[in-house]
N, C-alpha and C positions, 0 to 999 in steps of 0.2 A: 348691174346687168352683166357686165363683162366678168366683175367675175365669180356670176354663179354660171356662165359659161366654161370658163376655165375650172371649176371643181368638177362640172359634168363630164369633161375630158376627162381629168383626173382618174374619176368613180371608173368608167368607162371604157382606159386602157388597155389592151390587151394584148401580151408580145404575139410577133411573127412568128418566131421559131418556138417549138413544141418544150411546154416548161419545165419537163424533166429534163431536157440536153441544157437548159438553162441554172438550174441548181446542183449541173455537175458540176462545176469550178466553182461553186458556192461551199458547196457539201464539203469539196476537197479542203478549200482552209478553212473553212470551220473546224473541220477536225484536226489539220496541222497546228490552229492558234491552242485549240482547247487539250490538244495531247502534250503540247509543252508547259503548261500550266503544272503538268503533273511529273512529266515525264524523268526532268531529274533528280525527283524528289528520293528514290533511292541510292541515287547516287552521290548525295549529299556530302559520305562519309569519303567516296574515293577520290571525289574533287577536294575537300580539303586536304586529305592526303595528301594529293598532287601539289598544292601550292604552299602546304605545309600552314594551313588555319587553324584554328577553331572549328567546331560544329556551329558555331553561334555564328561565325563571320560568313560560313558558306549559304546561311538561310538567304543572306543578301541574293544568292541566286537565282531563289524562290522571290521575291520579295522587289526585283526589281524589275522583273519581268510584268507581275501585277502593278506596281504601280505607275508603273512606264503607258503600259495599256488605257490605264484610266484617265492619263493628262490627253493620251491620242484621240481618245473616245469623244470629246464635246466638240474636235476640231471636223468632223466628218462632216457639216451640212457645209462648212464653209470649202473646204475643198472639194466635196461633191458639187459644190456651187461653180468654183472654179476651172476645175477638170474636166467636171463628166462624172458624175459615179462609175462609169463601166471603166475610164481612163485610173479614176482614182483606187480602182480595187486591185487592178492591175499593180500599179507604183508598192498598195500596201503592201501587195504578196510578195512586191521585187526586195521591198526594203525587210522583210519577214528575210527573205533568202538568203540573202548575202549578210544580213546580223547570222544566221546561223551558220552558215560557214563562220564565222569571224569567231562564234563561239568554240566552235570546236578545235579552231590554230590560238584559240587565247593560252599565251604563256604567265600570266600573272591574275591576281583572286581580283585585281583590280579593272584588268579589260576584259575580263569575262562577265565582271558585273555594268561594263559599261555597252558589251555588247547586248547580252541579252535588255539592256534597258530598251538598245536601239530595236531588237528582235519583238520585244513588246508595245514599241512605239509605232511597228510597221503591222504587226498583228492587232494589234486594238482595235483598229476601225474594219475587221473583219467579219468580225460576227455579227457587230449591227447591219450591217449595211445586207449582209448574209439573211437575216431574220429577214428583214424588209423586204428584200429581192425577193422569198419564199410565197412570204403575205400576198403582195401583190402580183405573182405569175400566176397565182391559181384561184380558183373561185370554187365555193359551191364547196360540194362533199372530197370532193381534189386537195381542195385548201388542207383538210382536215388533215387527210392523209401528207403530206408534205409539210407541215409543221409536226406530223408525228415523225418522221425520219428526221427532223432540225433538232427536235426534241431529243431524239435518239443519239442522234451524232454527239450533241451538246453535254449529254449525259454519261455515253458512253465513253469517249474520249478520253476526257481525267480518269478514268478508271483504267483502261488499257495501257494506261502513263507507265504505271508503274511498272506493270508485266513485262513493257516492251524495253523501256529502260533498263529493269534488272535485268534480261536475257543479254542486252546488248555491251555490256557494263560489265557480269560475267562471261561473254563467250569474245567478245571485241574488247573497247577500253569505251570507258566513259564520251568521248571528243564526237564519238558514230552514234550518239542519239544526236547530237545538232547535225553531223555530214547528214543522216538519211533524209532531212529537210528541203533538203537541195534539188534532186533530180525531181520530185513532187512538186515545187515549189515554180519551177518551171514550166513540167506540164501543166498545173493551175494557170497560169498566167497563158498558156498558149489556149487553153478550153475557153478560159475568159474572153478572147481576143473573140473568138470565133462563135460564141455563142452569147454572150450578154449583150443587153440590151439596153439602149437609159430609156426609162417613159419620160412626156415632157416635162413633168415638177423635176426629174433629175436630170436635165441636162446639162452642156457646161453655158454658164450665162457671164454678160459682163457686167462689169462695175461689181464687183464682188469684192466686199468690205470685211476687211477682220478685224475683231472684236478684241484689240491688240491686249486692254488692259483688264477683260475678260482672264485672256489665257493666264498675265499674269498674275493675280488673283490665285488662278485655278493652281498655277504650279507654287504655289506660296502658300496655298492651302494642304495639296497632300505631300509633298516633298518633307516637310516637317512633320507633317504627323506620322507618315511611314515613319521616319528616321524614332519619333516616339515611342510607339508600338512596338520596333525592333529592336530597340538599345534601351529604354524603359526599365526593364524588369533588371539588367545588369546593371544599370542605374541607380534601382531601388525608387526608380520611380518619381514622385514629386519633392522625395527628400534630395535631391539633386536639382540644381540652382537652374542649369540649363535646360533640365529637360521642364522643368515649368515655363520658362524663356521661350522654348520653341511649340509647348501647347501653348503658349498666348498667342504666339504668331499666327500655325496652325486655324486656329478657331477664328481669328482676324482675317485671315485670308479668306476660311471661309464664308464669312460674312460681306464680306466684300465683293467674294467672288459671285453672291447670289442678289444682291441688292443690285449687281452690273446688269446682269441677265434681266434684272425686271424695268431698270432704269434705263440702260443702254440703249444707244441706237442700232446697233445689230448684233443682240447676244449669241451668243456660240450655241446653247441651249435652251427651247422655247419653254420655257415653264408653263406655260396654260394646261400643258397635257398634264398638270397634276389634277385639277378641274375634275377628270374625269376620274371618278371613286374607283374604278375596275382599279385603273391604271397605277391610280396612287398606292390602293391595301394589294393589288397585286406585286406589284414592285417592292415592297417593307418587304413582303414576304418570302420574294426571290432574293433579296439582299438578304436573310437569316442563313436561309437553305442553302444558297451559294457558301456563305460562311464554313457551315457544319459541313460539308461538301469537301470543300479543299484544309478544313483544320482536321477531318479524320483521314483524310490522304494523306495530311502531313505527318502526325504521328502514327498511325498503323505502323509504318515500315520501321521506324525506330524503336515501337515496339518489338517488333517482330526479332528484329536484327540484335538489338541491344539487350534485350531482356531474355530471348527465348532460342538464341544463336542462330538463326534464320540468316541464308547469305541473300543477296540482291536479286536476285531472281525469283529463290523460295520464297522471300515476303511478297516478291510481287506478283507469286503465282498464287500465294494465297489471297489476296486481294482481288484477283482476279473473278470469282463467282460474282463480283455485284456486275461484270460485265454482260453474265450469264445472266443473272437476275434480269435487267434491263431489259434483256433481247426477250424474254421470257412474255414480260408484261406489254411487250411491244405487239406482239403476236395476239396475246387477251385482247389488248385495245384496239386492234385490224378485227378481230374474230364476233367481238363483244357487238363493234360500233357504235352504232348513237343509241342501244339499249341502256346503258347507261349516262348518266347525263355526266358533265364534266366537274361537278361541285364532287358528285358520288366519288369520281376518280382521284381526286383531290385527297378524299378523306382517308380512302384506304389506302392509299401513298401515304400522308403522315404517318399512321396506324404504324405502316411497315417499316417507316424508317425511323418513329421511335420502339419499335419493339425490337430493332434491328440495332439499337444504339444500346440500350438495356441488357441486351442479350449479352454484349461485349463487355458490359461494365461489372460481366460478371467472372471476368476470364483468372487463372489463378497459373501457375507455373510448370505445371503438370499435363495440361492440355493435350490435346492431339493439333494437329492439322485440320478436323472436321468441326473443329470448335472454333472455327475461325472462318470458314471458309460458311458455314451455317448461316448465321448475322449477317456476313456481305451480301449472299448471295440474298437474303429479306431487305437488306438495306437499298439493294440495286432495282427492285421488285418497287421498292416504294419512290427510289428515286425516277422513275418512268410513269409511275399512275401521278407523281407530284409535279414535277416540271413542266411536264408538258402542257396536261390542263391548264395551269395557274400563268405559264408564259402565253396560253391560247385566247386567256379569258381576259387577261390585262391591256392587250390590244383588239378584241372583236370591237369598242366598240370606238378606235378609234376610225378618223378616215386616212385613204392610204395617203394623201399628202402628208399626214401627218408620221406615219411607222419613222423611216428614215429618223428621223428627231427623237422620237419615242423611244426608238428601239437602241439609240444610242447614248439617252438619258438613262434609259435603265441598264444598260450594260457598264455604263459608266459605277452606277449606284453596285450592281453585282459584285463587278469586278473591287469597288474596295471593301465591299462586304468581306470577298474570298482573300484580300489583302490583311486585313485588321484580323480577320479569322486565325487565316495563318502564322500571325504573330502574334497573336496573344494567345493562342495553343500551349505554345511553350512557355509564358509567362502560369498558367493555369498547372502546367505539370509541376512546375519548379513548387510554383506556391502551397498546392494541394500535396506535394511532397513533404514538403516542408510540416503541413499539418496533421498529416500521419504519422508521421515522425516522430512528431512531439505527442502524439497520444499514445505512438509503442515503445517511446522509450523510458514511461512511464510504471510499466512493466518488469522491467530489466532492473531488476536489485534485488539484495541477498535475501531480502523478507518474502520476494514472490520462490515457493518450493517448487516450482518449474523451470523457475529460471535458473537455480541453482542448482536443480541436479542436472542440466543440459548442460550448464558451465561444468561442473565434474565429470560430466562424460566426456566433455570435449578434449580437456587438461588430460584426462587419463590416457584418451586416443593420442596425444602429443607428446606427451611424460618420454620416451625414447625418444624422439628428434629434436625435443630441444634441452633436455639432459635434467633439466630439475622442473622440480613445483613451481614457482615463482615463472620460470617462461611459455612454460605448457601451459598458465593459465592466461600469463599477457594473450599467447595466442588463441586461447579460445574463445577471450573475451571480444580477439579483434574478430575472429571469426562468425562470432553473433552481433558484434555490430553490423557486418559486411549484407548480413542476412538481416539486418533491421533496416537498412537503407536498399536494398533489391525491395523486400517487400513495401515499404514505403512511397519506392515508385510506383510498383506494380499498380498499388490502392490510390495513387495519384491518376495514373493511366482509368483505370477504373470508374474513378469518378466524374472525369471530365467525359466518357463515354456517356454516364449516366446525364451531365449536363446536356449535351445534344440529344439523347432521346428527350428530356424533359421539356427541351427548347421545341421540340417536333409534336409531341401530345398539344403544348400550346398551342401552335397555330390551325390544330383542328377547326375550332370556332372562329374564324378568319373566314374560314372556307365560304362561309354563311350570306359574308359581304359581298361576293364576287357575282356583279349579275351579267349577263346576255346570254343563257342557256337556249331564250328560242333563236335570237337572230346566230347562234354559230351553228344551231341544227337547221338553219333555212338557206345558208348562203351556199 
């Protein structure tokens, strides 16, 4: 009896203070957590510069931030338990702030990757807790609209990354995309003070027990696999002794890590919310689309940069329409309302962003700037009619006792979706490079009459600067190599486009599964 008394509370809730002043300091690091995701993804090239890396060592910048986020992610009921929610969102935005300062005075490729760990350790428990706070301040036809701005934020964010990066990157240095974190990071924390609220399931309670050999598990689980995914493909993958050594560990962890959760006396994360079908086929699905999400952030700019001489800005200004897009669909879905149901929106979101991934897979070297800017801005179009329904529909038909858990199980599962994405990106370019490669350079010999009289053009154009036949033709020869490996990336780049639209046609029929269409048009 007691306690379907306390669910009734629960259901019931309703804050004091008016729930848009309440999703201001929500909204704020939500887009702070979601715009570093992205943000120094063009700057990639001038940070290793600065520390004197690799391209491959500086991904660790990308790569630790997402993984960092995902170990933080299952700890959020337990210090929501502990603190407060309203105390503990506070702490994550402080520990967010001062990683980002830390980021931007790092003088070595090693404490920049230790900080932003710490910057994704403190941002992680942000968005869930963000998503839940949204869920639960609002009701009714309010809800809609206020998961569509979470939506919005969540979506737009990563996209504005790169714009704002490259401006910043070009007109300042690199170090002033983590400073601008700072004075925001602040404000957030002083709005939070002032306007959040804990309902009773979140306030701070005692005897609050961590699930010590949970965590360990958890970080035993993705610490190796990240390490996998990233150092893998330089590896060659399972022909390398260690990297089989640490996917055993890896996959052991994981298994441990989930047998805890259901065994345990107080797991980190409540597994039951798989139960509910929304929650599970909606979550696969976020975990794909987050993937293809932050693996075309990743590469765009390198495309852009590397292939097509595009500086840090240009790329990210070319990337920028899917912002537009976004805001585009945002306005449909305010305009539309509940004339359309949310499966509908669903569908023509994937439509758009695989016809938006296809478009790309078609790009060649020649281009303009409007052949690029075309696809993002379809791609951005469909990441707003997709997101948002499918994060809307995966929790209607939870209850709110439950979001807080839910919401930070799936952001857990997202975030290393957009983690694995992001590294095997570049394992996909390498490889599909490699396979092009070997089908043009099959091409290239004296029997093919095109390739030989391109090579005598070439020799002839050189015949003066390097004085005989014999080096006018060494050079022309290297010169149609150089031009076999450009294009061989290019067709690498290409097709992995074509793989994320085909990943996005897929999940059309998915859509199908997702039900509570009357109860989010009645609440």
């Amino acid at each position: 009896m007691s306690d379907t008394k306390t669910e009734v509370m629960q259901e019931e809730w309703v804050p004091k203070t008016n729930p848009w002043l309440i999703i201001m300091p929500v909204m704020l690091a939500t887009f702070m957590y979601a715009l570093d995701e992205t943000v120094a993804n063009v700057a990639l090239p001038h940070i290793a510069g600065s520390y004197s890396v690799s391209n491959q060592e500086s991904i660790w910048v990308l790569t630790s931030y997402l993984m960092a986020s995902s170990i933080a992610i299952p700890m959020i009921d337990y210090f929501c338990q502990l603190l407060g929610r309203k105390n503990f969102f506070m702490v994550g935005v402080f520990i967010f702030t001062i990683a980002s300062f830390l980021c931007g005075v790092s003088n070595s490729i090693g404490m920049i990757v230790i900080a932003r760990a710490m910057q994704g350790f403190g941002g992680g428990c942000l968005m869930p807790m963000a998503q839940a706070i949204t869920m639960e301040s609002f009701k009714g036809e309010a809800r809609n609209k206020a998961m569509a701005v979470f939506g919005l934020v969540v979506v737009v964010a990563p996209i504005l990354g790169p714009v704002l990066g490259g401006w910043i990157t070009e007109n300042w240095s690199w170090p002033y995309i983590f400073f601008i974190n700072v004075p925001f990071g602040f404000l957030c924390i002083a709005l939070a003070k002032k306007f959040l609220e804990d309902p009773p399931y979140a306030k701070r309670q005692k005897n609050v027990n961590l699930n010590k050999w949970g965590f360990l598990w958890l970080c035993v689980w993705l610490v190796p696999l990240q390490i996998v995914f990233d150092k893998g493909n330089d590896a060659d993958w399972f022909n390398a002794t260690w990297i089989c050594w640490l996917t055993a560990v890896a996959v052991l962890g994981a298994i441990l890590f989930f047998v805890w959760q259901v065994k345990g006396k107080y797991p980190l994360i409540k597994l039951d919310v798989l139960k509910d079908s929304n929650f599970f086929c909606g979550t696969v699905m976020l975990i794909l689309l987050n993937g293809v999400l932050l693996a075309s952030l990743a590469i765009l700019p390198q495309l852009l940069q590397n292939m097509l001489g595009y500086d840090a800005f240009t790329s990210g200004l070319a990337i920028m329409p899917r912002g537009m897009g976004a805001f585009l669909a945002l306005a449909i879905f305010g305009g539309l309302g509940g004339r359309l149901t949310y499966k509908t929106y669903g569908i023509i979101g994937l439509f758009c962003m695989g016809l938006g991934g296809w478009i790309l897979s078609e790009l060649n070297l020649d281009i303009s700037m409007m052949n690029i800017v075309l696809p993002n801005f379809v791609f951005g179009l469909g990441l707003v009619f997709t997101m948002m329904p499918i994060t809307t529909l995966s929790c209607i038909t939870l209850r709110n006792e439950q979001m807080t858990n839910a919401s930070g199980f799936q952001n857990l599962l997202k975030t290393i979706g957009g983690a694995i994405g992001t590294s095997l990106v570049a394992t996909m370019i390498s490889r599909f490079s490699q396979v092009h490669q070997n089908g043009l350079v099959k091409n290239m010999h004296d029997l093919n009459p095109q390739f030989a009289e391109r090579l005598s053009t070439y020799a002839g154009s050189f015949i003066h600067q390097a004085g005989d036949m014999l080096n006018s033709t060494y050079m022309a020869a290297k010169m149609l190599y150089n031009q076999l490996i450009q294009q061989s990336t290019l067709c690498a780049y290409m097709t992995t486009f074509k793989v994320f639209a085909i990943a996005c046609f897929i999940l059309i029929p998915f859509m199908f599964l997702l039900k509570g269409e009357k109860k989010a048009e009645s609440q």
